[in-house]
C-alpha positions in Angstrom: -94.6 -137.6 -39.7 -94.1 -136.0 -36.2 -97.9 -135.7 -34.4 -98.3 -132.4 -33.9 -101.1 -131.3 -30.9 -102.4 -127.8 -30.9 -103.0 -126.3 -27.7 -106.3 -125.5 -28.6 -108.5 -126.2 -32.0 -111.7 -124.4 -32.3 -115.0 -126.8 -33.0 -117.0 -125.0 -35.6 -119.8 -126.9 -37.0 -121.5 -126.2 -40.7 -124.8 -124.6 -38.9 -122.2 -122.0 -37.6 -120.9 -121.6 -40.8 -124.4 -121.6 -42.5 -125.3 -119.1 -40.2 -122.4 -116.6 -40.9 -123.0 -117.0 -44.6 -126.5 -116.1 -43.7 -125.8 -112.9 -42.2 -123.5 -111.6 -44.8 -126.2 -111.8 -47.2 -128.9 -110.5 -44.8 -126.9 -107.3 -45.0 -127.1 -106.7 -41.8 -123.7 -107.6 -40.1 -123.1 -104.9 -37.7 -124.9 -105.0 -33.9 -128.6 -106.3 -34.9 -131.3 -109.0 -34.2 -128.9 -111.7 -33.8 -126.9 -110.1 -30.7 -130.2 -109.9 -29.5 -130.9 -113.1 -29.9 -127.7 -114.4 -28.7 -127.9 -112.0 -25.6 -131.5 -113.5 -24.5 -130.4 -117.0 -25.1 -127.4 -116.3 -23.1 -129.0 -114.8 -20.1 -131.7 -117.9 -20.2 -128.8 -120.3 -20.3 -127.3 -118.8 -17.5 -130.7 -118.0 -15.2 -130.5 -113.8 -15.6 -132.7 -111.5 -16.8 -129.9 -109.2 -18.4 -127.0 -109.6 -20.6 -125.3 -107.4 -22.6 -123.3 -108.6 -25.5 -119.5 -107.2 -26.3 -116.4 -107.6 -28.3 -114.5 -109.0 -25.1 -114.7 -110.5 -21.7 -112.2 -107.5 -21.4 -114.9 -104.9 -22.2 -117.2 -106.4 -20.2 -115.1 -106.1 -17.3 -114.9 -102.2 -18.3 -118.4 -101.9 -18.5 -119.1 -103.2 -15.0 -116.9 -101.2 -12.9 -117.7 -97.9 -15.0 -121.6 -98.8 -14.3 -120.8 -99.4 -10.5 -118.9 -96.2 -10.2 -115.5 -97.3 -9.6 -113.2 -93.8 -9.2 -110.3 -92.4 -9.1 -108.3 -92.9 -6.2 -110.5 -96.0 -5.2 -109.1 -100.0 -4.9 -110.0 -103.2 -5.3 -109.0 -106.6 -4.6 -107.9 -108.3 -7.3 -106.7 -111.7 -7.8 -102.2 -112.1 -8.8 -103.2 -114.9 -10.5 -105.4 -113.9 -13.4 -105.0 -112.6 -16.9 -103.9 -108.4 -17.4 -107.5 -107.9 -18.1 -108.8 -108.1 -14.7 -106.7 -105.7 -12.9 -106.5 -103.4 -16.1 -109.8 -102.7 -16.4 -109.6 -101.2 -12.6 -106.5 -99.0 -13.9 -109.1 -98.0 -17.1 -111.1 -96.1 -14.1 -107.8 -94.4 -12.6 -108.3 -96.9 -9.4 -105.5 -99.2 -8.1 -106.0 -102.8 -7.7 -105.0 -104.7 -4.7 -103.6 -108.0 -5.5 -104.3 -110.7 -3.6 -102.5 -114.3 -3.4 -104.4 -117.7 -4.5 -104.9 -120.7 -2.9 -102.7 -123.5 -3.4 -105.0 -126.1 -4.4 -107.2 -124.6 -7.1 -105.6 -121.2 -7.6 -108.6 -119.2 -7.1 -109.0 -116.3 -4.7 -107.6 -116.9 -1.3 -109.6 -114.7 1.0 -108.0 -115.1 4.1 -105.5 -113.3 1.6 -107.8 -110.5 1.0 -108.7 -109.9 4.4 -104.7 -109.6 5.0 -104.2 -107.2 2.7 -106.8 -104.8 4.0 -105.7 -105.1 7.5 -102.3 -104.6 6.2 -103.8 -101.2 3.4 -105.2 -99.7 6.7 -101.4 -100.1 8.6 -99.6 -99.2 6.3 -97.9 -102.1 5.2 -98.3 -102.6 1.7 -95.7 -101.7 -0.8 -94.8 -98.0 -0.4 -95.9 -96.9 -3.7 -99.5 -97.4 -2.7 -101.9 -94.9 -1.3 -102.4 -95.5 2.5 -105.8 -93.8 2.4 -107.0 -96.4 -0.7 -110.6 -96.7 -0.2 -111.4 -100.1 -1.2 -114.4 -100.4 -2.9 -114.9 -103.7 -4.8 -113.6 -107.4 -5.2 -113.0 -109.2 -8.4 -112.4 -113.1 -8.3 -111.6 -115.3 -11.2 -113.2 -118.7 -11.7 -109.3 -120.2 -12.8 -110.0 -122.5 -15.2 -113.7 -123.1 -15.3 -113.7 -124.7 -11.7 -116.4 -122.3 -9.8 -114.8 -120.4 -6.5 -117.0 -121.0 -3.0 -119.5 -118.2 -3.8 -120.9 -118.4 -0.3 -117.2 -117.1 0.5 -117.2 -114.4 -2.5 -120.5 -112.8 -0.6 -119.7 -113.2 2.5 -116.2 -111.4 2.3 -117.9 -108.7 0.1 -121.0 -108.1 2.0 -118.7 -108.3 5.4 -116.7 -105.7 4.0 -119.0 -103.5 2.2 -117.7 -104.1 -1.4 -119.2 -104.9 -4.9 -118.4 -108.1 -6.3 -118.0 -108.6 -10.1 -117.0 -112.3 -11.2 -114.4 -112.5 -14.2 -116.1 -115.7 -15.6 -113.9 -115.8 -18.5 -113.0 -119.6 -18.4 -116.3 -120.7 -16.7 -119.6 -121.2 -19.0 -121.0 -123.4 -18.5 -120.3 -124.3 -14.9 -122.1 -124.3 -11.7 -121.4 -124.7 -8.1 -123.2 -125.8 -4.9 -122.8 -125.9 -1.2 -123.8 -129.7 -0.4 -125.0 -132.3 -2.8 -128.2 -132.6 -1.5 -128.3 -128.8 -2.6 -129.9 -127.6 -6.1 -127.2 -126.6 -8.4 -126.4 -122.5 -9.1 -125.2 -121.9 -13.0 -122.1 -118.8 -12.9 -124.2 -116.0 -13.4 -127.2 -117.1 -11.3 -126.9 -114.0 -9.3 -123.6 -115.0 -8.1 -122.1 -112.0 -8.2 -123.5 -108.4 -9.1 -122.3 -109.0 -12.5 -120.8 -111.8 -14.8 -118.4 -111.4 -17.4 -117.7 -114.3 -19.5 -115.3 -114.1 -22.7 -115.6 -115.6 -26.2 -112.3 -115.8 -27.2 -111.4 -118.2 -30.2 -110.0 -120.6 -27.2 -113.0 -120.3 -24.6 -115.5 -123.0 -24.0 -117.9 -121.7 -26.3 -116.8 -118.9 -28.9 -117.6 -116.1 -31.2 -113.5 -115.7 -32.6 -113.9 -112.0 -30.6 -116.8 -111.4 -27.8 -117.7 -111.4 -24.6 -121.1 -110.7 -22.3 -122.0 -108.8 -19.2 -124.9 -110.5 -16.8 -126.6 -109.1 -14.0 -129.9 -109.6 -12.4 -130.0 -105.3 -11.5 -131.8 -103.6 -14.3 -130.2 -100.2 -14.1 -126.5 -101.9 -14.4 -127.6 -103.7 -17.5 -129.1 -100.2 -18.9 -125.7 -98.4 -18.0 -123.3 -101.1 -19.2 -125.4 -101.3 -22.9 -125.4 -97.4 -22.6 -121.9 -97.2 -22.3 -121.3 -100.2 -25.0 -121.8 -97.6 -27.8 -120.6 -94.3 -27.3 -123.3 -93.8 -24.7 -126.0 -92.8 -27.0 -129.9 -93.3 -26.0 -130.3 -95.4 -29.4 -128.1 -98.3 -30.0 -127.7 -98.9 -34.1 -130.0 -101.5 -34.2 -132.9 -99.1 -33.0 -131.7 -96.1 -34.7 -131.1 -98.1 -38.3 -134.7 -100.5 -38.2 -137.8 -99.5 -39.8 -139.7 -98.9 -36.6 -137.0 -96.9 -35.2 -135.6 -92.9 -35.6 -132.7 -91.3 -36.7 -132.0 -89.1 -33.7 -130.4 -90.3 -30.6 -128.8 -88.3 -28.0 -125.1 -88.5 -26.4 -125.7 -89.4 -22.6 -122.4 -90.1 -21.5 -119.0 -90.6 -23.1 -119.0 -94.4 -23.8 -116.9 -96.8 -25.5 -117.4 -98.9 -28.9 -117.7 -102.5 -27.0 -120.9 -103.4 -29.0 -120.9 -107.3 -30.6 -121.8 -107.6 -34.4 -124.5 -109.8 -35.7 -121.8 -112.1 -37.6 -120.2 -112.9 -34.1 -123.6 -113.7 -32.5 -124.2 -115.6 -35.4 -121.4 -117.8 -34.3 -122.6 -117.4 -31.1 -126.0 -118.9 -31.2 -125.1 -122.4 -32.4 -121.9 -122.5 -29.9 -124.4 -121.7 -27.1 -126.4 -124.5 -28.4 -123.8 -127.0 -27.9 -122.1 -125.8 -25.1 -122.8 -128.7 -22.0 -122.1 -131.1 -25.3 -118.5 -129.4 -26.0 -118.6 -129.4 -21.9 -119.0 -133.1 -21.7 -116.3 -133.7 -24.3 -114.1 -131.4 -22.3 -114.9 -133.4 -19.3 -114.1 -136.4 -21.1 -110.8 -136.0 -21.9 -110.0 -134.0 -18.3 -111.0 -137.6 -17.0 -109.3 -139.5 -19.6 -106.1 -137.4 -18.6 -106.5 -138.1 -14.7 -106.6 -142.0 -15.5 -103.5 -141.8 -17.8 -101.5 -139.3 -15.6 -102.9 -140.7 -12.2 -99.6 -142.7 -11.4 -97.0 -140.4 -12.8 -95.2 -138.9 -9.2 -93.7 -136.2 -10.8 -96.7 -134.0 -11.5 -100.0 -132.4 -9.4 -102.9 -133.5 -11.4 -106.2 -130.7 -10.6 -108.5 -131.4 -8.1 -112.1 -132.7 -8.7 -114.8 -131.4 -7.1 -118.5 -133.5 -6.5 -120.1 -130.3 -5.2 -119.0 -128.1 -8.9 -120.1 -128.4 -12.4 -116.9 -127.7 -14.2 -116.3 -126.2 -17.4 -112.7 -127.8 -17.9 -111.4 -124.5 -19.9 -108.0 -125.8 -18.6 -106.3 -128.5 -17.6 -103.4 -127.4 -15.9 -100.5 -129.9 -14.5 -97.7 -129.0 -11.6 -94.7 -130.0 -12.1 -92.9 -131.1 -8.5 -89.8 -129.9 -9.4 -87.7 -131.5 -6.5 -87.9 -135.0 -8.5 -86.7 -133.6 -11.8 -84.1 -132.9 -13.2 -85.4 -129.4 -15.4 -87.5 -127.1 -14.7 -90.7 -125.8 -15.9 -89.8 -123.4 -18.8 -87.2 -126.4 -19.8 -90.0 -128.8 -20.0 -92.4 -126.5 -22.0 -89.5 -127.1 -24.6 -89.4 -130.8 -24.5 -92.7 -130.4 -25.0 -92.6 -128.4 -27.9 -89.9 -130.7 -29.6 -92.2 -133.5 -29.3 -95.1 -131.0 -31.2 -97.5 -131.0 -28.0 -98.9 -127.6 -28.0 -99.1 -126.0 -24.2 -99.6 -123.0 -22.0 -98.8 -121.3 -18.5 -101.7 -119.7 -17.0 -100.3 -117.5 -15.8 -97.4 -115.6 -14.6 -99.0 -113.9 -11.6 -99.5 -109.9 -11.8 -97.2 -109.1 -9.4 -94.1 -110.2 -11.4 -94.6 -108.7 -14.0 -92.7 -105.3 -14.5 -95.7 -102.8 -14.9 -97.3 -104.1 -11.4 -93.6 -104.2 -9.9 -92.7 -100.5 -10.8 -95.5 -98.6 -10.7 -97.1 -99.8 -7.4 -94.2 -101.8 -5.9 -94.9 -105.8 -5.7 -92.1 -107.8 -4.4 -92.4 -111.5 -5.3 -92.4 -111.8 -1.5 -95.7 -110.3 -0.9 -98.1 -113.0 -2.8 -95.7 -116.1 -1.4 -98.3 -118.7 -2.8 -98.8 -117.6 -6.5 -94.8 -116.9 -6.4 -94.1 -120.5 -6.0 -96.7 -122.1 -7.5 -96.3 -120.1 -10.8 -92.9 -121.5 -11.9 -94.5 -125.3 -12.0 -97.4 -124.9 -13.7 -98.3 -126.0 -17.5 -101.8 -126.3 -19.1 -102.1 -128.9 -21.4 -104.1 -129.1 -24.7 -107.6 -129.7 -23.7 -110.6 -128.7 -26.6 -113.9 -130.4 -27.9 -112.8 -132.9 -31.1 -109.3 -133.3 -29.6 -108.2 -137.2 -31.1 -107.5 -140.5 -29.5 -104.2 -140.2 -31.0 -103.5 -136.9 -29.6 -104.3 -137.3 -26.3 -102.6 -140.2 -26.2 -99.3 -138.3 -27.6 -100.1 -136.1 -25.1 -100.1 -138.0 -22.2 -97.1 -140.5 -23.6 -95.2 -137.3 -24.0 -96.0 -135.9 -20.5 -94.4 -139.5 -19.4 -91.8 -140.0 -20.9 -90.0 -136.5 -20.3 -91.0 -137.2 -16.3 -89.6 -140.6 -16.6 -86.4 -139.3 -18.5 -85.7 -136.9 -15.9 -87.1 -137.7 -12.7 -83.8 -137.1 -10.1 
């Protein structure tokens, strides 16, 4: 039989089970002492004071630039290369993101980038569908695949140009950065940025199936963002519905319904408790593919870094397409054939149509992401992934560049 390689495979142990089965007969499965649980461990884990649990990194996102104020009319720079959640949350607020283009070597924010494009906002240079008078007043980065951005650089460019800063950590818990290594170590949400937002999707590095959390170190953000999280009223369920607290509450402002439910957290709890093991394991098998890719020519391995923690979310290859024979959507498809699950993270926001029409883009303007977009492939890479697979993996990865290297 064929070997067949998901691109991702969750690792659920039995204490998350237990603790799920638990919950269902507590009665109690909505928003309630396990989210707060899961949030205080979270925040501890990370080195916060604040987090606020939700059902996506997505309504995290939401809930920061609501609670910093982000109108109508206003911009900010946002990274092409990124997942639609980034920039959509800005277009949630009736603002316009900015995109900016990545750097080559790890795909993160490039911020000589950014300052381009608010030299070129101010002259007028932009694609004619944007405002010229865009106030610009916040910048969101993107940890690509678990491997920390410079955040020196993040709040230097933001406090040089006057802008909030709000971190899409999506792909990286846990991982940490620092500037030297004779330097202590900062985790992602060690006041890196005014506020965190990490995601718990069934793929991510630690999961709930559906969830996400909001950190910050500024106490009135966190009381806005968990306002906001239910329907902005001054009693959240949990409060309202225990013994100790009352029926009333009070409509503040018009929120959302972002809240987390206890049987998420439940999951939560035991995946936080394992997380730098799953890390490891990640780590393990990012190594084990550097050693067994390392000579192959025809492919870009990613970059290693002694001065970051990484979360190894991904493990994306680049294909250099001048020695083969196919291209990159052609060898997704050999891949497939040979049943190894993979990914493309991610065609960049300017190409795709809603970004192109409505405000513009040309794949001319982000030059860097436009390129680099059409060679990339992530490759299976998740805690309990098999000898055998990875070794199919890897085989497979070198015997299509083999069998059609020009």
């Amino acid at each position: 039989m064929k070997t067949q390689v998901p691109f991702f495979r969750a690792d659920l142990s039995g204490q998350e089970v237990e603790e799920v089965v638990a919950t269902l007969r507590s009665g109690w499965l909505t928003s309630g002492p396990k989210v707060r649980r899961f949030e205080q461990e979270f925040a501890a884990a990370v080195g916060a004071p604040y987090a606020v649990a939700v059902n996506s990194c997505t309504a995290a996102l939401h809930l920061a630039v609501e609670a910093l104020g982000l109108k109508p009319g206003q911009a900010v720079l946002v990274p092409t290369m990124t997942f639609a959640a980034t920039a959509e949350v800005v277009r949630y607020m009736g603002a316009i993101p900015i995109l900016v283009d990545c750097e080559p070597l790890n795909i993160n924010m490039d911020f000589d980038d950014a300052a381009r494009k608010l030299v070129q906002l101010k002259s007028g240079q932009l694609p004619s569908a944007l405002p010229n008078d865009l106030q610009v007043a916040g910048i969101m980065p993107v940890h690509v695949g678990g491997m920390m951005m410079n955040i020196d650089a993040v709040q230097s460019f933001s406090n040089a140009h006057r802008l909030w800063a709000i971190e899409d950590a999506a792909h990286a818990f846990p991982a940490a950065w620092r500037r030297v290594p004779e330097e202590p170590w900062q985790r992602c949400g060690e006041e890196t940025t005014t506020v965190s937002c990490f995601s718990f999707y069934a793929n991510k590095t630690i999961t709930t199936g559906e969830g996400g959390m909001a950190v910050t170190h500024d106490a009135d953000l966190a009381e806005r963002m968990r306002l906001m999280s239910l329907h902005g009223l001054s009693r959240d369920a949990w409060e309202r519905y225990s013994g100790g607290g009352s029926w009333d509450y009070r409509i503040i402002a018009p929120g959302y319904k972002y809240n987390l439910t206890d049987i998420a957290a439940g999951i939560g709890i035991h995946q936080l408790a394992r997380a730098e093991e799953m890390r490891l394991e990640r780590e393990d098998i990012a190594h084990r593919y550097l050693v067994a890719l390392g000579d192959v020519e025809e492919v870009e391995l990613p970059a290693e870094d002694v001065n970051r923690i990484h979360a190894w979310h991904l493990f994306p290859i680049r294909l250099r397409l001048e020695r083969l024979l196919i291209n990159r959507n052609e060898f997704i498809e050999k891949l497939k054939e040979a049943g190894v699950g993979c990914s493309v993270h991610w065609r960049p926001l300017h190409l795709h149509p809603y970004y192109q029409e409505t405000f513009g883009w040309r794949p001319e303007d982000l030059p860097v992401a436009t390129a680099l977009w059409e060679r990339l492939i992530s490759l299976p890479l998740f805690p309990g992934m098999r000898d055998d697979e990875l070794e199919h993996v890897t085989r497979t990865v070198r015997s299509l560049c083999a069998q059609y290297a020009k």
